[in-house]
Each structure stands twice: as C-alpha cells, then as structure tokens.
SELOTI-840790 format. One line per 8 residues: number of its first residue (from 0); for each residue x negated, y negated, z negated of C-alpha. Coordinates in Angstrom, 2 decimals. Each point is the difference from the previous one (the first is absolute). Example, Ala and Ser with C-alpha at 12.3 -4.5 7.8 and 13.67 -1.06 7.14 Angstrom:
<sites>
0> -12.30:4.50:-7.80 ~ -1.37:-3.44:0.66
</sites>
This chain:
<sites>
0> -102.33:-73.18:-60.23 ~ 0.53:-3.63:-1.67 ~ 3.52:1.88:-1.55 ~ -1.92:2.86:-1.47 ~ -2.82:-2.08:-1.49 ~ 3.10:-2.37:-1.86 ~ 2.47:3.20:-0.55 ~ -3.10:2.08:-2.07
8> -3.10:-1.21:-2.23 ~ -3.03:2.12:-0.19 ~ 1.80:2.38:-2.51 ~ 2.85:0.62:2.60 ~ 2.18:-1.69:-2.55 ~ 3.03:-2.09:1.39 ~ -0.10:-3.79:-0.33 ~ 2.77:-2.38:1.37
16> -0.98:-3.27:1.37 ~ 2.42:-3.28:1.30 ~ -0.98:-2.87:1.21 ~ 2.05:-3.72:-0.56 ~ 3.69:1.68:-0.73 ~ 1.38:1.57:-3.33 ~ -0.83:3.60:-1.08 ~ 2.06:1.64:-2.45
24> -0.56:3.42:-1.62 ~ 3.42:0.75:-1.04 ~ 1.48:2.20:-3.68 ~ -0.91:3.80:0.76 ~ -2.75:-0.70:2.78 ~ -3.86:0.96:-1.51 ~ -2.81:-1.37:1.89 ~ -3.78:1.47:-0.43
32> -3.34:-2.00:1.36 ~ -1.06:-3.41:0.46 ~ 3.32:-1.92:0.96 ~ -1.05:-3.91:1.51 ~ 2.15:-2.50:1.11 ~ 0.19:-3.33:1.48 ~ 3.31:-0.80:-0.94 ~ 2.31:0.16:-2.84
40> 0.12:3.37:-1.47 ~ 3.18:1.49:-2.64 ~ -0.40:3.10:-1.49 ~ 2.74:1.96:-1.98 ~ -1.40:3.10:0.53 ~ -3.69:1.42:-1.26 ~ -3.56:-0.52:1.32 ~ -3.08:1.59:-0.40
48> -3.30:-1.01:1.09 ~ -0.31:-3.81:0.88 ~ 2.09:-3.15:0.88 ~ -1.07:-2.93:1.50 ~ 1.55:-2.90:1.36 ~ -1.02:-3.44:1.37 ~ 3.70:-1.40:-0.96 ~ 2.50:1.33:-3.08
56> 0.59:2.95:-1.16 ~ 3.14:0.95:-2.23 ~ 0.23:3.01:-2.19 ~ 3.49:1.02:-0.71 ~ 1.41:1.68:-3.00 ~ -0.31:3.19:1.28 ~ -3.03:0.04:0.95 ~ -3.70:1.66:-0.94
64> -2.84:-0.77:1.38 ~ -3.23:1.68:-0.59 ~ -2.61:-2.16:1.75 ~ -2.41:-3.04:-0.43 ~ 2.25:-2.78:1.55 ~ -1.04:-3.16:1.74 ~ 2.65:-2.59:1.07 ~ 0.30:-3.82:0.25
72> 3.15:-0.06:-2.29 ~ 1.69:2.55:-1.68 ~ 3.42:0.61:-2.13 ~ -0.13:3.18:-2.14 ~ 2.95:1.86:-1.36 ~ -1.17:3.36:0.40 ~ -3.43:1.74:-0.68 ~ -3.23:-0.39:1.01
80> -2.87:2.28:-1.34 ~ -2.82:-1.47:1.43 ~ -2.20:-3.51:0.09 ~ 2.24:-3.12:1.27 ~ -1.56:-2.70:2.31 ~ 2.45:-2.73:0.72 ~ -1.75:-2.88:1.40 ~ 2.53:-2.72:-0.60
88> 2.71:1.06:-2.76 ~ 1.13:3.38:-1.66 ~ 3.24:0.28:-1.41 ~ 0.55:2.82:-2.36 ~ 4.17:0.40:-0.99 ~ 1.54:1.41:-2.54 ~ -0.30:3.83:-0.10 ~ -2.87:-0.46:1.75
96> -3.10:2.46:-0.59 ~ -3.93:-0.73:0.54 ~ -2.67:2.26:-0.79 ~ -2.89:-1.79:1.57 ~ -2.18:-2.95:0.42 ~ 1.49:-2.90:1.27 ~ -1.88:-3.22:1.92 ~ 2.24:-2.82:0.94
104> 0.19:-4.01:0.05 ~ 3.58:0.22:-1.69 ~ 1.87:2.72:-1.58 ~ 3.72:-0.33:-1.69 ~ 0.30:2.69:-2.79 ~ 4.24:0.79:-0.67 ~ 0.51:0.86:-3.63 ~ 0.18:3.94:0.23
112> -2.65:0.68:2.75 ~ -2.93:2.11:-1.75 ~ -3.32:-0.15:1.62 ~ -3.22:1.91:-1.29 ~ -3.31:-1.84:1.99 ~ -1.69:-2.51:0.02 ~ 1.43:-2.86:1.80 ~ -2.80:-3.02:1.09
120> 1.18:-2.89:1.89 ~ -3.40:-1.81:1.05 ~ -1.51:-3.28:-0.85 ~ -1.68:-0.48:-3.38 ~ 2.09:-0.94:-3.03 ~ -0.40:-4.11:-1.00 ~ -0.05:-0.94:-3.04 ~ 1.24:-3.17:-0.62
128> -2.04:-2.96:-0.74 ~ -0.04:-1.08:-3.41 ~ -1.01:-3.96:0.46 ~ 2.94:0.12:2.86 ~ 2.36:1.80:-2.55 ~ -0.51:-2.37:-2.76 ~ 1.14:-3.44:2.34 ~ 2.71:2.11:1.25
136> 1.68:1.46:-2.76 ~ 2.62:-2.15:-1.85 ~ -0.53:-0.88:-4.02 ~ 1.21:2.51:-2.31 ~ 2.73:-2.32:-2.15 ~ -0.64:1.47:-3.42 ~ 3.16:1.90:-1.73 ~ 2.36:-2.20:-2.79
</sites>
C-alpha cells in the first residue's frame, strides 16, 4: 500500500518521487502533480503542478514548467510560470523566462532574462551610517 499512497495524491494525480540520486525529466516527457525530490533534479521537458527539491534543480532550455517551485539552488534557462523558492542562490540565464515571485539569498540576473514578480531576498535594507561615511570617505580634491 506504501507504493500507492507515493504513486497517487488525494486527487489520483501522478507524482514522482527520488530519494539521494539524480532525476531528470527529459525534452518531450510532461509530468502532472506534485513532483519531490531529494536529489538533483534536470528538467528539459514540461511540468505542471509542483516541484520541490531539498538539493538543485536545473531548468533547461526547453523546458516549461507550470508550478510553484522550491529548491536549494537553481539555474534557469527555460520557463517557469509559477512562484520560485531557492533557498541558497537562483540563477536566471539568458533566454531565461520568470513569471512569478521569487525568494532567495542570491540571485544572478544574465542580460536578456525577463522576469515579471516580485523578487525579495530577506534581511532588511541598511543604510549606511553617515558619521561612519564621513571618516571613511576620501577628500574630494577640488577641479583646476
């Protein structure tokens, strides 16, 4: 019964777990449901539903994913229409496309990647000190 209760959620869609090893959804394969993994996961091919790993995920070119996703890192090339989660770094390349929130502690934008969300990366914004800034900052020479 333990294969039933991980092969179907309550809506009898299919989900695809894998524990500690690499799981790649390869160009042409579409995957529906909540998909969680405990490994690395590549995707080239589409999603819908949910993604979530505890490690990296990479999106290739080819793919689309429809889904909230939730990884520890992640490299983007393809789309993602959904809400992004990375807890350590996001990496969004080139043709990249976002249309979602994202939350991350670092993210690398490549000139040409378009994202439409809101992206918040925690902490509250210092402002610097202006005593500290004054004894820092070197002497303006004026202009001759």
């Amino acid at each position: 019964s333990d294969i039933n209760n991980t092969m179907f959620n309550k809506k009898d869609r299919p989900m695809a777990s894998s524990k500690g090893n690499d799981t790649i959804i390869a160009q042409g394969v579409k995957v529906e449901g909540e998909f969680h993994s405990d490994g690395n996961v590549v995707i080239d091919g589409e999603l819908s539903g949910s993604l979530s790993t505890t490690q990296s995920l990479q999106v290739g070119a080819s793919a689309v994913i429809r889904a909230n996703v939730s990884a520890q890192s992640a490299v983007v090339a393809g789309i993602i229409v959904g809400n992004i989660k990375a807890t350590d770094k996001l990496e969004l390349l080139e043709n990249s496309q976002v249309d979602g929130d994202i939350k991350t502690k670092n993210i690398f934008v490549a000139s040409g990647a378009k994202v439409n969300g809101k992206v918040s990366m925690g902490g509250k914004i210092k402002l610097p000190d202006k005593t500290k800034l004054k004894e820092e900052a070197p002497q303006e020479q004026p202009q001759s």
